[in-house]
N, CA, C and O atoms as a GROMACS GRO file, in nm:
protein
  400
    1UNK      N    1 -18.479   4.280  -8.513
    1UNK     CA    2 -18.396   4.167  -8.551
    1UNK      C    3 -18.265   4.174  -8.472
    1UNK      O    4 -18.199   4.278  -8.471
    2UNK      N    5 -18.224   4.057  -8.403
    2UNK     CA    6 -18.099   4.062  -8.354
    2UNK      C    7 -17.991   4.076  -8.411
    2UNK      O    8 -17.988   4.019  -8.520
    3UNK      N    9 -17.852   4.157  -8.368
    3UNK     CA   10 -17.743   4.181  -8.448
    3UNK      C   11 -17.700   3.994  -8.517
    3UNK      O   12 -17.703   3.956  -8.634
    4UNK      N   13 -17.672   3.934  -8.421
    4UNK     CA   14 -17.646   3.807  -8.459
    4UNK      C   15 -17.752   3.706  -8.598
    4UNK      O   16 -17.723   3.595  -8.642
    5UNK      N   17 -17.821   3.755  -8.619
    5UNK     CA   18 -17.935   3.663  -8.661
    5UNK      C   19 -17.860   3.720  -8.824
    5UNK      O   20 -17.833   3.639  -8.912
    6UNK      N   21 -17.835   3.868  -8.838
    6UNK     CA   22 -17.759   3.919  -8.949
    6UNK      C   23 -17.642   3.914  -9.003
    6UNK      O   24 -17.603   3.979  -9.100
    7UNK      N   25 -17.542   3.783  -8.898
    7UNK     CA   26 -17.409   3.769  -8.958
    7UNK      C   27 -17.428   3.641  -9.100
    7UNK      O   28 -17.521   3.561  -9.109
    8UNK      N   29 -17.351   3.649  -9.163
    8UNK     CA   30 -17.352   3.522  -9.242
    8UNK      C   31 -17.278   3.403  -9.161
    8UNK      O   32 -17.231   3.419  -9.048
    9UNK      N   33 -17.275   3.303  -9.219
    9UNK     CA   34 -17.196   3.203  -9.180
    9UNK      C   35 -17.032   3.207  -9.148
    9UNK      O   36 -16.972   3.144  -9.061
   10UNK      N   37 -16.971   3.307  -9.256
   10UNK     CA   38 -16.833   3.324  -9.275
   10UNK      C   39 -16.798   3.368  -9.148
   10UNK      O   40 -16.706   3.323  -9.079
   11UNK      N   41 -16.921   3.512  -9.102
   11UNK     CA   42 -16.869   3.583  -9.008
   11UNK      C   43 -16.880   3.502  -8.880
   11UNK      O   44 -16.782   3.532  -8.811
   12UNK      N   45 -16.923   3.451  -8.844
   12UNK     CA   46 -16.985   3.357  -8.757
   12UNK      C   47 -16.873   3.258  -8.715
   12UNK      O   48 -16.828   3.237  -8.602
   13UNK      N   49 -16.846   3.215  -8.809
   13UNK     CA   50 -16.713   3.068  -8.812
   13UNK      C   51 -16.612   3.202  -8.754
   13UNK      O   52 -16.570   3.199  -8.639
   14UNK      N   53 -16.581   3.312  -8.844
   14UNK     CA   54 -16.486   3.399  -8.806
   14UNK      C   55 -16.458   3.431  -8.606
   14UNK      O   56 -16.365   3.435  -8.526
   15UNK      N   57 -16.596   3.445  -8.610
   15UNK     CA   58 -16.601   3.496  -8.432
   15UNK      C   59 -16.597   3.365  -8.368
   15UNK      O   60 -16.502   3.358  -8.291
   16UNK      N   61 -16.661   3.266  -8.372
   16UNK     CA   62 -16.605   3.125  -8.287
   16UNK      C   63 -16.452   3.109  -8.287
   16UNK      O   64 -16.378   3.096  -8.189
   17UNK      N   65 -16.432   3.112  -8.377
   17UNK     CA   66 -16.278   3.090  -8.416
   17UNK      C   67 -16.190   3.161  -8.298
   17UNK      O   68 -16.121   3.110  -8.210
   18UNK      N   69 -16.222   3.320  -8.333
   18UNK     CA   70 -16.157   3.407  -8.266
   18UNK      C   71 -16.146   3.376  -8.099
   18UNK      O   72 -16.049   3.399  -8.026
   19UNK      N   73 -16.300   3.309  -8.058
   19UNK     CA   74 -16.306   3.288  -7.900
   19UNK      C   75 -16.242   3.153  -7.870
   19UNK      O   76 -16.192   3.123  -7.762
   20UNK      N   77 -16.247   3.106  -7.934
   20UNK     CA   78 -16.207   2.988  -7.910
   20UNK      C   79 -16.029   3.011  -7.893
   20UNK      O   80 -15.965   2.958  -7.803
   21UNK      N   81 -15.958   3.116  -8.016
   21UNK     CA   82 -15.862   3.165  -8.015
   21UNK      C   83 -15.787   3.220  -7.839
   21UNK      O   84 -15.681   3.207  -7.777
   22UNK      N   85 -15.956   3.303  -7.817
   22UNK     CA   86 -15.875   3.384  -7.706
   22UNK      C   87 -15.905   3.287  -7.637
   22UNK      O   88 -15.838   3.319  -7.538
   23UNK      N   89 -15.967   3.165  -7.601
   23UNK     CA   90 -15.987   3.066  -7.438
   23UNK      C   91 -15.832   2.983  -7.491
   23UNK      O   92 -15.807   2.892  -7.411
   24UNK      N   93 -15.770   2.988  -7.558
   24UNK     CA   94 -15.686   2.868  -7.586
   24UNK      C   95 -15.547   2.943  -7.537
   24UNK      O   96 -15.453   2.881  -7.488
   25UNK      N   97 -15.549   3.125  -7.567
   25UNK     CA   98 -15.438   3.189  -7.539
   25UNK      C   99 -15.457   3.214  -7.341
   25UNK      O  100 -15.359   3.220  -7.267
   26UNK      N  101 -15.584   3.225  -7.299
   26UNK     CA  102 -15.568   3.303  -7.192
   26UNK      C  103 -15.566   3.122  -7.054
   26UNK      O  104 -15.549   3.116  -6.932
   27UNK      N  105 -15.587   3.036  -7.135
   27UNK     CA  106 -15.511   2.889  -7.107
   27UNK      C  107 -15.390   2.848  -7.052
   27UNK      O  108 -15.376   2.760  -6.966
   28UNK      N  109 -15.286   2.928  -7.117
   28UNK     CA  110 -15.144   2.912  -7.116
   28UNK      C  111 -15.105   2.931  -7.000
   28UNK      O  112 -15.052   2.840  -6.936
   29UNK      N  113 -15.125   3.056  -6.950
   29UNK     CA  114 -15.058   3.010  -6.779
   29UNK      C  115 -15.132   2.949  -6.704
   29UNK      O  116 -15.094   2.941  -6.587
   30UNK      N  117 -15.201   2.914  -6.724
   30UNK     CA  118 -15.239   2.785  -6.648
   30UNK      C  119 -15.111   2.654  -6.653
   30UNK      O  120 -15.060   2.599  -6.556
   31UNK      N  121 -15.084   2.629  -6.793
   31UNK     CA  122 -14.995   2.500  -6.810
   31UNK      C  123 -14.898   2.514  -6.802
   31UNK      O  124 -14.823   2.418  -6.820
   32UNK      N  125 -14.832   2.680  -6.761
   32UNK     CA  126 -14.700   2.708  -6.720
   32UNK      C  127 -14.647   2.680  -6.607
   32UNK      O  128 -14.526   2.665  -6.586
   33UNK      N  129 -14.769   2.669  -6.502
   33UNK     CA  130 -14.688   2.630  -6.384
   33UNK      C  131 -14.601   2.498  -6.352
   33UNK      O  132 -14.614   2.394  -6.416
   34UNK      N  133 -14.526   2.511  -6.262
   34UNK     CA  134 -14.368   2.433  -6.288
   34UNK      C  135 -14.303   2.434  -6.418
   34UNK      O  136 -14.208   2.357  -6.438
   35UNK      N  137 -14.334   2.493  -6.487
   35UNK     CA  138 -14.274   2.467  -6.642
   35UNK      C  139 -14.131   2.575  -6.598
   35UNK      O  140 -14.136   2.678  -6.531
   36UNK      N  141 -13.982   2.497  -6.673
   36UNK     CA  142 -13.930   2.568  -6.679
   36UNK      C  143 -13.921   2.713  -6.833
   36UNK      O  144 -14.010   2.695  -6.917
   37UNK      N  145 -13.856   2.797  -6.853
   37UNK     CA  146 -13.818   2.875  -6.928
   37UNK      C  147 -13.857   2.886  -7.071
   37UNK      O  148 -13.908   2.985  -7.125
   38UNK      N  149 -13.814   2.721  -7.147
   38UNK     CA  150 -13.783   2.682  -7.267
   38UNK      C  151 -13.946   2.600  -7.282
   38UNK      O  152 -14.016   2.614  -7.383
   39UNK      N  153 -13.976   2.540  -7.197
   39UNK     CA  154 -14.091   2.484  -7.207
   39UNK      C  155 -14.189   2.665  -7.229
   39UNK      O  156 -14.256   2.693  -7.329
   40UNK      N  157 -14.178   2.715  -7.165
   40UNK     CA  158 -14.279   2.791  -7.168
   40UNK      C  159 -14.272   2.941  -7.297
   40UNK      O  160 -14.365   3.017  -7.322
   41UNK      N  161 -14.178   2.943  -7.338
   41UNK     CA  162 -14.121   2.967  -7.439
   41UNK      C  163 -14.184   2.891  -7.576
   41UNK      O  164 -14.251   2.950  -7.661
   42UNK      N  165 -14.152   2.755  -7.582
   42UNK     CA  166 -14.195   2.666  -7.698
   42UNK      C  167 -14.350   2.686  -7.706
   42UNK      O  168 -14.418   2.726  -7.800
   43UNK      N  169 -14.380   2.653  -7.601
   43UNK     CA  170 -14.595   2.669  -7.591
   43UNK      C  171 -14.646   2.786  -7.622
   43UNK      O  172 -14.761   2.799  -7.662
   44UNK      N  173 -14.551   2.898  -7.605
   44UNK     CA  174 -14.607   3.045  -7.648
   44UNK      C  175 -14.610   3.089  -7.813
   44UNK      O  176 -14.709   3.118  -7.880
   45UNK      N  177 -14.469   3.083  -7.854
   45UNK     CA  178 -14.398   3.023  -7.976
   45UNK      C  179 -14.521   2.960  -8.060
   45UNK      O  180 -14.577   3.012  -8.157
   46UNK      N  181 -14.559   2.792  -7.979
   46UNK     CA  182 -14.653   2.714  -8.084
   46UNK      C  183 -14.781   2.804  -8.059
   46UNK      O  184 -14.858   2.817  -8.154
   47UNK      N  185 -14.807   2.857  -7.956
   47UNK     CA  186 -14.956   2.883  -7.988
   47UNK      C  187 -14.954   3.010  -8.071
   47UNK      O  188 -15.059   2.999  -8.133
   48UNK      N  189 -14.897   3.129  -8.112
   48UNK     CA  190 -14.863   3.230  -8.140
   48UNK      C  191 -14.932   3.210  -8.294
   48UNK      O  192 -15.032   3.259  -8.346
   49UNK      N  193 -14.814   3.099  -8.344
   49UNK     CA  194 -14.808   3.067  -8.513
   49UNK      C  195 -14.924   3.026  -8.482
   49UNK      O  196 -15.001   3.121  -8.496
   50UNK      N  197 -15.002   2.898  -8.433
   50UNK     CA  198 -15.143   2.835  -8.492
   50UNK      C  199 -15.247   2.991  -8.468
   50UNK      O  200 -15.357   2.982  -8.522
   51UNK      N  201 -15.231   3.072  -8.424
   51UNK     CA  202 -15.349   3.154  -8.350
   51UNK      C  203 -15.358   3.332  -8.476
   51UNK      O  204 -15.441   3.403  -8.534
   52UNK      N  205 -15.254   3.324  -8.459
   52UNK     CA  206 -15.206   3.458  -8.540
   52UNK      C  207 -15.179   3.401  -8.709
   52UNK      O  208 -15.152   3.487  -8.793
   53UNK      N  209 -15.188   3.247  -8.752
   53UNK     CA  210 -15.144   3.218  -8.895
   53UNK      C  211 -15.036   3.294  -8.912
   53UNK      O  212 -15.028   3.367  -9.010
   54UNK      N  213 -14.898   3.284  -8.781
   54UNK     CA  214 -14.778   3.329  -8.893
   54UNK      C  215 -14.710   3.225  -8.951
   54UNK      O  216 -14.725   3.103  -8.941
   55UNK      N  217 -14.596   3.325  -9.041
   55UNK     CA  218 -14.524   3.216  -9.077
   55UNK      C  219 -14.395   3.154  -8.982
   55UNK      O  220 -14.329   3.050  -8.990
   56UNK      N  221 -14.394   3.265  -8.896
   56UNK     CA  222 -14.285   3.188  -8.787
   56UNK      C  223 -14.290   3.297  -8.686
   56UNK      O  224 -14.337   3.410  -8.689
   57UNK      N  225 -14.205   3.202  -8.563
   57UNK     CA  226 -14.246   3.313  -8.426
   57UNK      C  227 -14.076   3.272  -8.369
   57UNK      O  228 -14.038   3.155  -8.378
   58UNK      N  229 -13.987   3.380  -8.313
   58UNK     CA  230 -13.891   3.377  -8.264
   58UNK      C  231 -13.989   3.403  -8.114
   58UNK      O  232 -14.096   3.460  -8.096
   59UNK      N  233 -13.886   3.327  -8.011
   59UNK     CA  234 -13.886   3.401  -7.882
   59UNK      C  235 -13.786   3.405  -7.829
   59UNK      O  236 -13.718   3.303  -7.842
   60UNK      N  237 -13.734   3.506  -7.756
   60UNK     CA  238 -13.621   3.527  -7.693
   60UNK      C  239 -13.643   3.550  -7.526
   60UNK      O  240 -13.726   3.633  -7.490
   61UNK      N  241 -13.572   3.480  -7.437
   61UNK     CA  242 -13.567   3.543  -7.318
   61UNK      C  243 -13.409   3.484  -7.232
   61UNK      O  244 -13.310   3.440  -7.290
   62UNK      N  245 -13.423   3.500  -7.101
   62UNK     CA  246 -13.330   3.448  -7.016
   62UNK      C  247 -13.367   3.396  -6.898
   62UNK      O  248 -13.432   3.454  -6.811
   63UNK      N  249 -13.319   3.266  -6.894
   63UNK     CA  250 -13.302   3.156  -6.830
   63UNK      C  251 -13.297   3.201  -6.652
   63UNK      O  252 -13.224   3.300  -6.640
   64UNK      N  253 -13.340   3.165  -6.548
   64UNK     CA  254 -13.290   3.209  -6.460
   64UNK      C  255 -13.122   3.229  -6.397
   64UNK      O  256 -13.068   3.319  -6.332
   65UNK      N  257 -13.074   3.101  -6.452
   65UNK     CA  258 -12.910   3.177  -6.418
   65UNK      C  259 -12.903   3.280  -6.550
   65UNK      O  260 -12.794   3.245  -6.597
   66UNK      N  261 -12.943   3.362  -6.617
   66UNK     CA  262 -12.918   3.443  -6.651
   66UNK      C  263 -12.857   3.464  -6.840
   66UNK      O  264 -12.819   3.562  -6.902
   67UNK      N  265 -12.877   3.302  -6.882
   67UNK     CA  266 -12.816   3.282  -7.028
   67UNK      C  267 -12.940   3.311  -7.101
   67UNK      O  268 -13.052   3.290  -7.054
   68UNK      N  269 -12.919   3.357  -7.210
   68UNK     CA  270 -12.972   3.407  -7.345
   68UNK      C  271 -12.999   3.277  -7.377
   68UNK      O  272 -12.914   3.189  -7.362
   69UNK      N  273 -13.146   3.250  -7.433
   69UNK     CA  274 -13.167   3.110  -7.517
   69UNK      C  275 -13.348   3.221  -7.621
   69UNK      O  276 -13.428   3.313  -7.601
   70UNK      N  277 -13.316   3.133  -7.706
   70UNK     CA  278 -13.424   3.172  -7.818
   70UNK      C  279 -13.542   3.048  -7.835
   70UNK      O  280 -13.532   2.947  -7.764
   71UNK      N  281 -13.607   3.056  -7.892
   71UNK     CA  282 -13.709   2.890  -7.953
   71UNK      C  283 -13.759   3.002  -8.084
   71UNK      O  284 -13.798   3.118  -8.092
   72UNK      N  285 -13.732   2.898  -8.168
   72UNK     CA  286 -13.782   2.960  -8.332
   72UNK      C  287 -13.934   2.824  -8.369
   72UNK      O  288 -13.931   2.701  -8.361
   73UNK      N  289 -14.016   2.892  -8.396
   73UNK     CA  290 -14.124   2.782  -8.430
   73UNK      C  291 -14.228   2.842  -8.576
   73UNK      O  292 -14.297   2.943  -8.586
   74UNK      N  293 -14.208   2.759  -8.651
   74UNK     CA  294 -14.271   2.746  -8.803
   74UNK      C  295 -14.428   2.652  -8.825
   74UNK      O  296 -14.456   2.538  -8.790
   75UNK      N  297 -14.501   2.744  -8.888
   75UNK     CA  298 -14.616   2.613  -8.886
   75UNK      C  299 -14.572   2.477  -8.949
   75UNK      O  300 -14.478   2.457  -9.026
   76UNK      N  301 -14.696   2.356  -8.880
   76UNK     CA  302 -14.626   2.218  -8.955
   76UNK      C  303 -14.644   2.172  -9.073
   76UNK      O  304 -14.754   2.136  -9.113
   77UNK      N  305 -14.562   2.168  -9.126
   77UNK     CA  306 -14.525   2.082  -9.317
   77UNK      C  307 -14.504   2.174  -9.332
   77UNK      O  308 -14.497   2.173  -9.455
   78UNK      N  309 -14.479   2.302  -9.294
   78UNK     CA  310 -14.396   2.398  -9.370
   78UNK      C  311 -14.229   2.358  -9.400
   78UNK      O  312 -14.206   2.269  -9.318
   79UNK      N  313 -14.157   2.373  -9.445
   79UNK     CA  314 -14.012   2.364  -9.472
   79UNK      C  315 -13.940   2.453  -9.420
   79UNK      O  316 -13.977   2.567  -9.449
   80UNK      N  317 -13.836   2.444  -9.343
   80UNK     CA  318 -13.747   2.550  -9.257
   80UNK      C  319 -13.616   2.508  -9.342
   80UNK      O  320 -13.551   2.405  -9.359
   81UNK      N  321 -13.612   2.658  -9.390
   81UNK     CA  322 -13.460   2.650  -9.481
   81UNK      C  323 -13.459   2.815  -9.390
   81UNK      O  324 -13.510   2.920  -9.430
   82UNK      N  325 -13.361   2.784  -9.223
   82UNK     CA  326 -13.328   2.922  -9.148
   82UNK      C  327 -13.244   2.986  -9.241
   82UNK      O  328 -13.256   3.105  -9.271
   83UNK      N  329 -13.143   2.894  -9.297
   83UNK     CA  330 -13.049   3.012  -9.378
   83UNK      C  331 -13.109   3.111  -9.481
   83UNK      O  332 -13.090   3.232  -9.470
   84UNK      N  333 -13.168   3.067  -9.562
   84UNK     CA  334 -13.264   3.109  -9.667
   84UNK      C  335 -13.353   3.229  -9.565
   84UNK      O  336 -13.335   3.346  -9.599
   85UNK      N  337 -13.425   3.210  -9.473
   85UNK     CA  338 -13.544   3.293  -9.424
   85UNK      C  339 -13.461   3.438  -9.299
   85UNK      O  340 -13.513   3.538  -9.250
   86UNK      N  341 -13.314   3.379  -9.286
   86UNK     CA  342 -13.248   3.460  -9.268
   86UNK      C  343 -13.172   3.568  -9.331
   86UNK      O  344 -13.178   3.684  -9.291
   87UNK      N  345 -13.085   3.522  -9.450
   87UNK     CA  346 -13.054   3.631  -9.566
   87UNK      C  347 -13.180   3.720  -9.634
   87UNK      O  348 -13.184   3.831  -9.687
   88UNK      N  349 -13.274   3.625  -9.607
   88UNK     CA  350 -13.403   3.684  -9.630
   88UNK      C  351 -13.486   3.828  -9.543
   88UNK      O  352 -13.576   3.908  -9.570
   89UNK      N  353 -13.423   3.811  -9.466
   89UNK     CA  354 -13.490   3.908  -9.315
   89UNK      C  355 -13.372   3.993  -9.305
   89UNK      O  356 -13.394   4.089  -9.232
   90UNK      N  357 -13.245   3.989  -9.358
   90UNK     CA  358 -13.150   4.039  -9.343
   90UNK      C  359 -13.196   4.188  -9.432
   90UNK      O  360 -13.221   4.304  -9.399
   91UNK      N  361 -13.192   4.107  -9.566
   91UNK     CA  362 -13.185   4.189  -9.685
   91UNK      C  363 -13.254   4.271  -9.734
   91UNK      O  364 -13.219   4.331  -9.836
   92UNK      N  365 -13.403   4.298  -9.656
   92UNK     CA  366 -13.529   4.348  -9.615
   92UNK      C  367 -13.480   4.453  -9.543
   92UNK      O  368 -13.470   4.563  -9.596
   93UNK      N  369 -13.446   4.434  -9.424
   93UNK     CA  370 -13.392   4.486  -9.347
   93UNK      C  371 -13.295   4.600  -9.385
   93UNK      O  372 -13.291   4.710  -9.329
   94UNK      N  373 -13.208   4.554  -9.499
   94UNK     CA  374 -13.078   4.624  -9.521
   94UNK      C  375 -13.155   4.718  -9.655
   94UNK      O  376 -13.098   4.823  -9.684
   95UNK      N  377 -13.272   4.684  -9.726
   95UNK     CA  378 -13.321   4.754  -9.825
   95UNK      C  379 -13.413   4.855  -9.732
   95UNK      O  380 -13.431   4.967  -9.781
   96UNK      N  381 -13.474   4.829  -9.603
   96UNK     CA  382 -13.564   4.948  -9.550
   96UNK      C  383 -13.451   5.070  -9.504
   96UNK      O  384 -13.463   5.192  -9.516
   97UNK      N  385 -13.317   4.977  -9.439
   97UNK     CA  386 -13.254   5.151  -9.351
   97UNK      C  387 -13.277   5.073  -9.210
   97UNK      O  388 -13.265   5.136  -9.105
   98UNK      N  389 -13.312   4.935  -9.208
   98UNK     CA  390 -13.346   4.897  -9.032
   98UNK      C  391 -13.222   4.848  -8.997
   98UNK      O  392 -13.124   4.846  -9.072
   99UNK      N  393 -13.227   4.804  -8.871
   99UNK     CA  394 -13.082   4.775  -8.831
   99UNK      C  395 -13.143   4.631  -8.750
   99UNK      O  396 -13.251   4.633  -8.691
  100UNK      N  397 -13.054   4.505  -8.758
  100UNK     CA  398 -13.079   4.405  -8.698
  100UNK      C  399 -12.947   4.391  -8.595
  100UNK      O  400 -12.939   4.297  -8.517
   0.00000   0.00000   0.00000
C-alpha cells in the first residue's frame, strides 16, 4: 500500500496547503525585481502573516541611502490597537528579564 493512499483527508489538505505555501514563498523574488525597499518589505511582511497564521509581522531594514524604516502587518479584520499590542510586548518582556 502506498504511503499516500494512508493519509486522511486532514493530512492531505495539510500537505497541499504547505506546498502551495512553499511555491507562493519561493515566488517572491521573482516580484521583487525593481521593487524598491518598502515595497519589498510590505510583500514579505504580507506573505509571512497569511503563510505562518501570525498574529503580526514587524520588518525592519535600511533603505539604500541608509535610513531605518520598519512595515508592521496584521492579518485582515483583525483590529490594530499598536498601543495596546505594544505595552503588551513590553510587559512580557519586562516579566521574562528580556530587554527590548
Amino acid at each position: 500500500m502506498d504511503k499516500l493512499d494512508q493519509l486522511d483527508d486532514r493530512e492531505l489538505r495539510a500537505l497541499r496547503r504547505a506546498l502551495g505555501d512553499m511555491a507562493a514563498l519561493s515566488s517572491l523574488p521573482a516580484m521583487w525585481v525593481n521593487a524598491d525597499e518598502e515595497r519589498i518589505a510590505t510583500n514579505l511582511a504580507d506573505a509571512l502573516v497569511q503563510v505562518l497564521d501570525l498574529d503580526g509581522v514587524r520588518v525592519s531594514f535600511r533603505t539604500e541611502q541608509g535610513e531605518s524604516r520598519e512595515v508592521s502587518r496584521f492579518p485582515q479584520g483583525q483590529p490594530v490597537d499598536l498601543v495596546h499590542r505594544k505595552r503588551c510586548s513590553q510587559a512580557t518582556a519586562f516579566s521574562s528579564g528580556a530587554r527590548m
